[in-house]
LOTORRO-548694 format. One record per residue (C-alpha): residue in three letters; x, y, z; residue number from 1. Coordinates in steps of 0.5 Angstrom, whole numbers. Last residue first. Layout:
! residues N
(ALA,(X,Y,Z),NUM),
...
This chain:
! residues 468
(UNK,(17,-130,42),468),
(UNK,(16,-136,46),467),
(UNK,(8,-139,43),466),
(UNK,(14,-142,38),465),
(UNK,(19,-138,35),464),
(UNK,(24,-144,34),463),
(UNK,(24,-145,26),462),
(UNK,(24,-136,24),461),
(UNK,(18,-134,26),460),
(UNK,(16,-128,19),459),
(UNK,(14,-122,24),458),
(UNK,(6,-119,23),457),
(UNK,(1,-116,19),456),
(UNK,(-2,-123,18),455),
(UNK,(0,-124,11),454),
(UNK,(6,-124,14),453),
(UNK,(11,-118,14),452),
(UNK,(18,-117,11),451),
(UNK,(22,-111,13),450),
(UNK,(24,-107,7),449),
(UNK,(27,-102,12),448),
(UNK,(24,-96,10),447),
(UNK,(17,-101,11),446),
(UNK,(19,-102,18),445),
(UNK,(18,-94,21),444),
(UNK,(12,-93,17),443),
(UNK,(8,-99,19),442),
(UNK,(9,-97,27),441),
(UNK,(4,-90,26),440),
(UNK,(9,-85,26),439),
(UNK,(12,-82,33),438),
(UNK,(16,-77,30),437),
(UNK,(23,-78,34),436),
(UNK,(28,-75,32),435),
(UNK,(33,-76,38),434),
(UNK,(32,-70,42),433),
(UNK,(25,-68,39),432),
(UNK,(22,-75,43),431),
(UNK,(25,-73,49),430),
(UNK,(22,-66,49),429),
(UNK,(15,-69,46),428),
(UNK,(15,-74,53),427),
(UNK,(17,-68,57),426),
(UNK,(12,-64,54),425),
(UNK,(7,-70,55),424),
(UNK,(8,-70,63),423),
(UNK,(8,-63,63),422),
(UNK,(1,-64,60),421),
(UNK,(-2,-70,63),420),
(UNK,(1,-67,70),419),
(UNK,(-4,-60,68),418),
(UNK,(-10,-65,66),417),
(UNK,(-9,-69,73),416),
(UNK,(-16,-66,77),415),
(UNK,(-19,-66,69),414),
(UNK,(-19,-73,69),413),
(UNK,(-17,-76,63),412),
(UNK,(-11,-80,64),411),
(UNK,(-12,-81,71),410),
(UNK,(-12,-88,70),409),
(UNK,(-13,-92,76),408),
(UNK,(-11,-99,78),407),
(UNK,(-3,-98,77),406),
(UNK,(-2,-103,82),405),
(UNK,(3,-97,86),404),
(UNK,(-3,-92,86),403),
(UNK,(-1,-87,91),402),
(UNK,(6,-88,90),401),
(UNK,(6,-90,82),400),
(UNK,(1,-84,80),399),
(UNK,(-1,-87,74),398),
(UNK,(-3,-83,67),397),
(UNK,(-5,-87,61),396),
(UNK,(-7,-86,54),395),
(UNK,(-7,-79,52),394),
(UNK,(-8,-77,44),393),
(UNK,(-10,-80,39),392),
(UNK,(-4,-83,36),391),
(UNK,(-2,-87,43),390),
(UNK,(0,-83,50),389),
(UNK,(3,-85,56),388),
(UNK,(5,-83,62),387),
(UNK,(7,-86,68),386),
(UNK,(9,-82,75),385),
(UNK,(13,-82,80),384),
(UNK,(20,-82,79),383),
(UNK,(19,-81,72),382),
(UNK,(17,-86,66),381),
(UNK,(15,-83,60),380),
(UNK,(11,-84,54),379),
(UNK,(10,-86,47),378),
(UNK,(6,-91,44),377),
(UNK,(4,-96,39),376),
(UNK,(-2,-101,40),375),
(UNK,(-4,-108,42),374),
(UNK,(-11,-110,43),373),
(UNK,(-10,-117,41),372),
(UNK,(-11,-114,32),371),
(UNK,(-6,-110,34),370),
(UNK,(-2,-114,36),369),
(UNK,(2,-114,44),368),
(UNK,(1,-122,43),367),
(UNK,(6,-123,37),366),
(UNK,(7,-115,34),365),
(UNK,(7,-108,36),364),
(UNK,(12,-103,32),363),
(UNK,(15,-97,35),362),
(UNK,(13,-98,43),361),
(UNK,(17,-92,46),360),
(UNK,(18,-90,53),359),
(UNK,(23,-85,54),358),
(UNK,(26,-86,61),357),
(UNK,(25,-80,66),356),
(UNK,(29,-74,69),355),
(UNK,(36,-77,69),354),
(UNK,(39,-70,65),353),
(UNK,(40,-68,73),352),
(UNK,(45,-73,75),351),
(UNK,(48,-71,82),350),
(UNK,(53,-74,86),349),
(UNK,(52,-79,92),348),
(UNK,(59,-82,88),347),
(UNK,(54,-89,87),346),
(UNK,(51,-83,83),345),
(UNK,(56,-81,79),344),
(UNK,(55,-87,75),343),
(UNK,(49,-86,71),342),
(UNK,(52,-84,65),341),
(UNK,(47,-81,61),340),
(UNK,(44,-84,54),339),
(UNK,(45,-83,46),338),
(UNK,(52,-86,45),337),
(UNK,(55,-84,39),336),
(UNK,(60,-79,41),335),
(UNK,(64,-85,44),334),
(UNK,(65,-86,52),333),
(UNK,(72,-86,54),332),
(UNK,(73,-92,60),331),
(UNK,(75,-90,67),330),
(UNK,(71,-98,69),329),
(UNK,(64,-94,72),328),
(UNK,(64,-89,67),327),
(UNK,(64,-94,62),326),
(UNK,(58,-98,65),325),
(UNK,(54,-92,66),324),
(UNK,(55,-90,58),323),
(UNK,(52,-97,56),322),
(UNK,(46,-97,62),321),
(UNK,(44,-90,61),320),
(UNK,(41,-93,53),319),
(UNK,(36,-98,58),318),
(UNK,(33,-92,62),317),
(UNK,(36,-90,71),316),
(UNK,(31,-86,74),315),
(UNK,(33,-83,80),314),
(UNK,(31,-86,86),313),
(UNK,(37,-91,88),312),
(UNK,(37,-95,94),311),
(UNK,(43,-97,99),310),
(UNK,(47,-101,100),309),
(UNK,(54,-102,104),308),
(UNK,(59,-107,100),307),
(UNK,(64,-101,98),306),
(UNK,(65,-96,94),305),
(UNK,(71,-96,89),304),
(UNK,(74,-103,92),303),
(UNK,(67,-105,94),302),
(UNK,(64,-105,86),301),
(UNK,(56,-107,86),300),
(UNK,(51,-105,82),299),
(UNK,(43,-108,82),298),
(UNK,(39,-107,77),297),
(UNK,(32,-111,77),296),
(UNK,(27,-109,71),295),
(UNK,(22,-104,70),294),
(UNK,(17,-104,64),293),
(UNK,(13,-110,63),292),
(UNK,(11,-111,70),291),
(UNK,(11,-104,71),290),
(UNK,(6,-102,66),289),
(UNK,(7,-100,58),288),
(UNK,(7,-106,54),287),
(UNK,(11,-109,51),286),
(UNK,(12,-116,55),285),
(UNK,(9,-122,56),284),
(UNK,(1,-123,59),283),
(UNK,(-4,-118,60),282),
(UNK,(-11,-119,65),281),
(UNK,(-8,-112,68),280),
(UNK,(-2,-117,71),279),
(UNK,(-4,-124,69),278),
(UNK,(4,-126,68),277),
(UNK,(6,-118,66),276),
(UNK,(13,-120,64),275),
(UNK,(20,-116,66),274),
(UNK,(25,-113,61),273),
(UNK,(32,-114,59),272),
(UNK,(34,-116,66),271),
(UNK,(39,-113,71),270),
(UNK,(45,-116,77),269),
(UNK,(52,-112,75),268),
(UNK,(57,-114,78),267),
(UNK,(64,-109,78),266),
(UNK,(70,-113,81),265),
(UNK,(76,-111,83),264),
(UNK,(74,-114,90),263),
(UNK,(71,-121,88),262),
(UNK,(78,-122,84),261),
(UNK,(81,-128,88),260),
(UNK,(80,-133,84),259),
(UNK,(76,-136,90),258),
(UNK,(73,-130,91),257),
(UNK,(70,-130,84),256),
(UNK,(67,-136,84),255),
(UNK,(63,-135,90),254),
(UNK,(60,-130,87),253),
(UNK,(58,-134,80),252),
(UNK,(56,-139,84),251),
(UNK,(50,-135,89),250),
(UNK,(48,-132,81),249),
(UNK,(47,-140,79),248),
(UNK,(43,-141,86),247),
(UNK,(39,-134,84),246),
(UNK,(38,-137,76),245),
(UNK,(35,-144,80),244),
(UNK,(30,-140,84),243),
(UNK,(28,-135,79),242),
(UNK,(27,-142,74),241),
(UNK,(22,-144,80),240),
(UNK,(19,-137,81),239),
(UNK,(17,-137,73),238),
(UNK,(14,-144,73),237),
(UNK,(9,-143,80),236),
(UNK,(8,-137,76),235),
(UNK,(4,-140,70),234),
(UNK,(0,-144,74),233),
(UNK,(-1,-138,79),232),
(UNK,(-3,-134,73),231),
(UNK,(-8,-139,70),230),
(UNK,(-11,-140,76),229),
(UNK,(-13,-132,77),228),
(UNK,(-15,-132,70),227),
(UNK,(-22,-129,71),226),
(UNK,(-20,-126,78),225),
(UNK,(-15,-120,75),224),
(UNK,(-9,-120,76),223),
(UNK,(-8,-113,79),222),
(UNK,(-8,-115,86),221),
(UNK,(-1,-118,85),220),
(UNK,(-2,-125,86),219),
(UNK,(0,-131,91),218),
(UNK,(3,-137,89),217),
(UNK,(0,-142,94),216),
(UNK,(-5,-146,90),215),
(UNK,(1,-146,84),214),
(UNK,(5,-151,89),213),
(UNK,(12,-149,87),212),
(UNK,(18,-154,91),211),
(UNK,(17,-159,86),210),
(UNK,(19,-154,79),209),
(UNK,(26,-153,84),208),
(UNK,(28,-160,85),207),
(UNK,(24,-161,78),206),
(UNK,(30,-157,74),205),
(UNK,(27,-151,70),204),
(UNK,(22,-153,65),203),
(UNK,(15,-150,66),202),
(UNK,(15,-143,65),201),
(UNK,(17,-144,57),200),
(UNK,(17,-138,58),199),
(UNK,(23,-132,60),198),
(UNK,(26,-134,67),197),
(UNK,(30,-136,64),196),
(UNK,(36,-134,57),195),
(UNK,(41,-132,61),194),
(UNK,(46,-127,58),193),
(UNK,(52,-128,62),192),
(UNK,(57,-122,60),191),
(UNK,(65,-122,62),190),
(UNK,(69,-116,62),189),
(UNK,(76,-118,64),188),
(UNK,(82,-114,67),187),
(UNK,(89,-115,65),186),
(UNK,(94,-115,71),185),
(UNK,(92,-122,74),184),
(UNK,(91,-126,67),183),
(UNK,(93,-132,69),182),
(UNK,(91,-134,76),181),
(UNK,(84,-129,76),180),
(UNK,(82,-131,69),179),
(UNK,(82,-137,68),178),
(UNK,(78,-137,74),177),
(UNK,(73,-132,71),176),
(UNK,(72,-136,65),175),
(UNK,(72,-144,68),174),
(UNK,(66,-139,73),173),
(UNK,(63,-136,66),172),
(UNK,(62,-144,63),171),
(UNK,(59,-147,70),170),
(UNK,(55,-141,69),169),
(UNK,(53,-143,62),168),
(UNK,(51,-149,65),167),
(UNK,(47,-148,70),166),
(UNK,(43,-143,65),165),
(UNK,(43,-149,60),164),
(UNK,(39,-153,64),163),
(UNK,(44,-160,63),162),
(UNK,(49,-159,58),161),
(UNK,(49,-154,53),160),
(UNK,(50,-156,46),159),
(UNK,(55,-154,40),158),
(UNK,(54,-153,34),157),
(UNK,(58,-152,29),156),
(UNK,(59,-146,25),155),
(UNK,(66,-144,29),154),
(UNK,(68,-140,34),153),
(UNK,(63,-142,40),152),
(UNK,(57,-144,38),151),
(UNK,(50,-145,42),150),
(UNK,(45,-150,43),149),
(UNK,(40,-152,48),148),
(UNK,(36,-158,49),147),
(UNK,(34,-157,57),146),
(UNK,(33,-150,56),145),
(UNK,(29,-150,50),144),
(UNK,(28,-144,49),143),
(UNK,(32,-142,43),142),
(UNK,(35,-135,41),141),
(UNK,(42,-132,37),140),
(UNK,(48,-137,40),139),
(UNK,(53,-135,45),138),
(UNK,(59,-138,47),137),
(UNK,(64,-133,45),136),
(UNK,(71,-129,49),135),
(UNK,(72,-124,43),134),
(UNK,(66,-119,43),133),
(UNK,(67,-114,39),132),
(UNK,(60,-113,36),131),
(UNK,(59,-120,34),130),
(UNK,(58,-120,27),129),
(UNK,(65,-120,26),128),
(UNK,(66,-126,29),127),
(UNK,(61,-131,25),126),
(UNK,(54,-131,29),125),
(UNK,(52,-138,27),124),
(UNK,(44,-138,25),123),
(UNK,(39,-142,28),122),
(UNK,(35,-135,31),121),
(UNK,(35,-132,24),120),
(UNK,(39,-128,21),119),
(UNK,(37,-122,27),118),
(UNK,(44,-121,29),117),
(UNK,(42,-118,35),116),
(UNK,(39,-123,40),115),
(UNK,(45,-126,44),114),
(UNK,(43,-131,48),113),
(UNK,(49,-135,53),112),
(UNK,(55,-132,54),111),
(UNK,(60,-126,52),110),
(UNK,(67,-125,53),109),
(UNK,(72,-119,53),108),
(UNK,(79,-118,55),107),
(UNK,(79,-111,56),106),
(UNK,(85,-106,55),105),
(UNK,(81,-101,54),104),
(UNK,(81,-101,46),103),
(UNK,(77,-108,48),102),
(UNK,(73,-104,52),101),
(UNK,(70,-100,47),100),
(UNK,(69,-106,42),99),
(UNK,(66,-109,48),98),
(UNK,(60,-103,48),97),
(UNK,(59,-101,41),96),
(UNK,(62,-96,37),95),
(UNK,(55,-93,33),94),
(UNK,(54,-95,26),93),
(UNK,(47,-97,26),92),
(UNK,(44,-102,22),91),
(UNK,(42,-107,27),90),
(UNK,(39,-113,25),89),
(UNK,(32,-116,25),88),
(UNK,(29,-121,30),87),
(UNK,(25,-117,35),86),
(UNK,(23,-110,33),85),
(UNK,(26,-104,34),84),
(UNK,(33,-105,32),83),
(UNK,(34,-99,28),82),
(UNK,(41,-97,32),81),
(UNK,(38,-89,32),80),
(UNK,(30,-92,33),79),
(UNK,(32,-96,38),78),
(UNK,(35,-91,43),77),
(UNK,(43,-92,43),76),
(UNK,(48,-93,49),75),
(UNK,(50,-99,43),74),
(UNK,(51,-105,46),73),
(UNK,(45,-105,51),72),
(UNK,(41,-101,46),71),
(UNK,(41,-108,42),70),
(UNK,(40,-112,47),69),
(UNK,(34,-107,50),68),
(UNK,(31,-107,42),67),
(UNK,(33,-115,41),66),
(UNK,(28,-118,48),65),
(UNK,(23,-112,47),64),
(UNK,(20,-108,53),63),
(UNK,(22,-101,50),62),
(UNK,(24,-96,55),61),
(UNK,(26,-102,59),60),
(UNK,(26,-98,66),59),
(UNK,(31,-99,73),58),
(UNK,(27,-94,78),57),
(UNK,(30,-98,85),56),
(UNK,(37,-97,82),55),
(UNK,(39,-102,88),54),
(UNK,(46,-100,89),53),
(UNK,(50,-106,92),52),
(UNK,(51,-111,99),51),
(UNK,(44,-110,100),50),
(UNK,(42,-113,93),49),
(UNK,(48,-118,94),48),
(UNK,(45,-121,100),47),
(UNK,(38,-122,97),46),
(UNK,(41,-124,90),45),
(UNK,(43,-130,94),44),
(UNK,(37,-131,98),43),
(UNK,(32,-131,92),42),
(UNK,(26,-134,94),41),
(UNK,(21,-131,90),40),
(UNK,(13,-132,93),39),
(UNK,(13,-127,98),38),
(UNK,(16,-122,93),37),
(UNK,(18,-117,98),36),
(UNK,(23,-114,93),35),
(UNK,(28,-116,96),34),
(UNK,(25,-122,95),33),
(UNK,(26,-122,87),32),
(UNK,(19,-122,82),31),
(UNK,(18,-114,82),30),
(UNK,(24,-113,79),29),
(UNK,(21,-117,72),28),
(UNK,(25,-122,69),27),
(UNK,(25,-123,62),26),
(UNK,(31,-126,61),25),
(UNK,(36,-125,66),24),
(UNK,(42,-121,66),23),
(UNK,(50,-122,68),22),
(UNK,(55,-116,67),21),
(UNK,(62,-118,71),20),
(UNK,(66,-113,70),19),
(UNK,(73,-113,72),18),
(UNK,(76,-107,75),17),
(UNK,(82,-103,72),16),
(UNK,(87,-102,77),15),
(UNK,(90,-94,77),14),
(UNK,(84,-92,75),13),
(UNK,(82,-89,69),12),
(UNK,(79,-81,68),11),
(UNK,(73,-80,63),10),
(UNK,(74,-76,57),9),
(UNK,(69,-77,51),8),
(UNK,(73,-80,45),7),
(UNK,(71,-88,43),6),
(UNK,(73,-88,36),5),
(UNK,(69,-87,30),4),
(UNK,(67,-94,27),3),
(UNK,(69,-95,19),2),
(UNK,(63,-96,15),1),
């Protein structure tokens, strides 16, 4: 089907700025320094995060590698470009992110984990299956970091050497150069998917994985005593791969002022979601909670707002972040895309329509499965308050600023009877606009033909593993 062209008006600069998009994999907010994490060393993105705009309410409304990507590269919720669980393909036809750029004059490149093509996680990405990115250095899914393939234009793979985030950042600094000194009057949008600090948690670099005694992590108060010492062993590892990507961030910076393009450069520093590691007695993502859901966002732009820092309340959802990225760059944004343009708030204007991210959990597989615990839900997540409710009823009401570990439910408290319904309302408001019946999770895959096991869960293609 012909994509329908970008046509949402927007001004465009007299110099376009680069963009520079770099994301973690499962690298949850709360796991940076500036984010008074005792345990994170991270002086780089310290740096850059006060130098930027911290979008201090950055939600994954649907806490999934390939929905987030996928809603990443279309502006669009889950259910519309029909990526809601890992490991399948997009079925919209929406006009997708690079594509837009390319018609802006961008040159456009993508490197690192890609997550969307859904034809296995081995598989080559021919060209026209990368949703306009021309630049390509990227393969479908592996963590074996230190073991790790990609493609580039052809179906030969390729490996990365070394730690592949260290290298895939080697390969974006060659970009940006080339960049900077041959092409100074076209700009470039450049996207460095890594692939840490999502498990395997113990393979980063030794000079990293040495300096992290499990013994000296310390825990959030919500990580329950019983598995106290399995989480610190597990987050020695995480800190360790955070570590080796903020070294890798700190090359990226010095990179682009060498080339010379660090002014008329927008950098955006997020993730796709974050990891419970033992919060609530859970693990990985999925779930509802603030481990799982709000991720690091961090946007800088000097030439069109300078290098001062400052926070941002609003609450800023994974379909925003599209539309967000248009404004910033005077692109037009298409009819297609479902979320807001945020970029009006590093103006100090308002934004009013971002009044709370759509949570929505479609289809619960792998360590969130039903018969684990697991369930489908939909809520929202305000400035304030988290919200949810399952297919009976009410499930989960937090007061984030009294409460900011999330210990206590007041879901069924009749003191919070009247937010649990002004919270639902603005949850069925948000669920009306995009067609959202929220049905058991069954019914969204069986449409689809989506195969299931005989366990009821996602076939595992080769490199699944425990690392889905």
């Amino acid at each position: 089907m012909q994509r329908e062209r970008p046509h949402r008006k927007h001004s465009i600069s007299m110099t376009q700025p680069n963009l520079l998009f770099v994301f973690g994999d499962q690298w949850r907010a709360q796991a940076l320094g500036y984010e008074s994490d005792v345990n994170a060393c991270t002086p780089n993105l310290d740096h850059f995060a006060a130098e930027s705009a911290n979008f201090r309410n950055a939600i994954s409304g649907t806490p999934v590698c390939c929905p987030y990507r996928a809603t990443l590269m279309t502006g669009q919720h889950p259910l519309t470009h029909g990526l809601f669980l890992n490991d399948v393909n997009i079925t919209s036809d929406a006009v997708p992110l690079a594509e837009c750029l390319n018609q802006a004059g961008y040159d456009t490149g993508y490197i690192g984990k890609w997550h969307i093509d859904g034809q296995g996680r081995q598989a080559f990405v021919p060209p026209e299956r990368r949703l306009g990115f021309r630049f390509w250095r990227g393969f479908e899914c592996s963590h074996n970091y230190n073991d790790s393939p990609y493609y580039g234009d052809t179906p030969e793979k390729r490996k990365w050497e070394g730690y592949d985030a260290e290298a895939q950042t080697q390969c974006a600094c060659e970009y940006i150069r080339a960049h900077g000194t041959s092409s100074p009057d076209r700009p470039f949008a450049l996207f460095l998917s890594w692939g840490p600090p999502h498990a395997p948690y113990q393979t980063a670099p030794e000079r990293f994985r040495k300096k992290y005694d499990p013994k000296q992590v310390v825990l959030r108060p919500n990580v329950p005593a019983k598995i106290a010492e399995s989480a610190q062993e597990q987050l020695a590892g995480y800190y360790a791969h955070i570590e080796a990507l903020d070294a890798c961030f700190g090359e990226l910076l010095a990179t682009l002022r060498d080339a010379g393009v660090e002014e008329n450069t927008i950098i955006v520093f997020t993730s796709d979601h974050g990891d419970m590691l033992g919060c609530q007695g859970m693990w990985k993502k999925q779930k509802p909670w603030e481990e799982s859901i709000r991720v690091p966002l961090l946007i800088r732009h000097p030439a069109a707002y300078g290098r001062a820092g400052r926070t941002i309340g609003e609450v800023v959802n994974a379909p925003d972040i599209m539309p967000t990225l248009l404004g910033l760059c005077g692109v037009p944004i298409p009819d297609s895309v479902q979320g807001i343009d945020a970029s009006p708030l590093l103006r100090g204007e308002d934004v009013p329509e971002l009044d709370g991210a759509l949570l929505a959990l479609h289809f619960a597989f792998h360590q969130w499965h039903e018969r684990n615990g697991g369930r489908v839900y939909r809520g929202v997540r305000t400035e304030r308050f988290t919200y949810a409710r399952d297919l009976d009823g009410p499930w989960l009401l937090y007061d984030n600023d009294a409460d900011p570990y999330q210990q206590t439910n007041l879901a069924e408290q009749s003191s919070h009877a009247a937010t649990v319904q002004r919270l639902d309302a603005l949850t069925q408001r948000k669920l009306d606009e995009i067609g959202d019946e929220f049905l058991p999770g069954i019914e969204y895959v069986r449409p689809r033909g989506i195969m299931l096991n005989e366990n009821g869960d996602i076939p595992t293609f080769a490199d699944h593993g425990p690392y889905a």
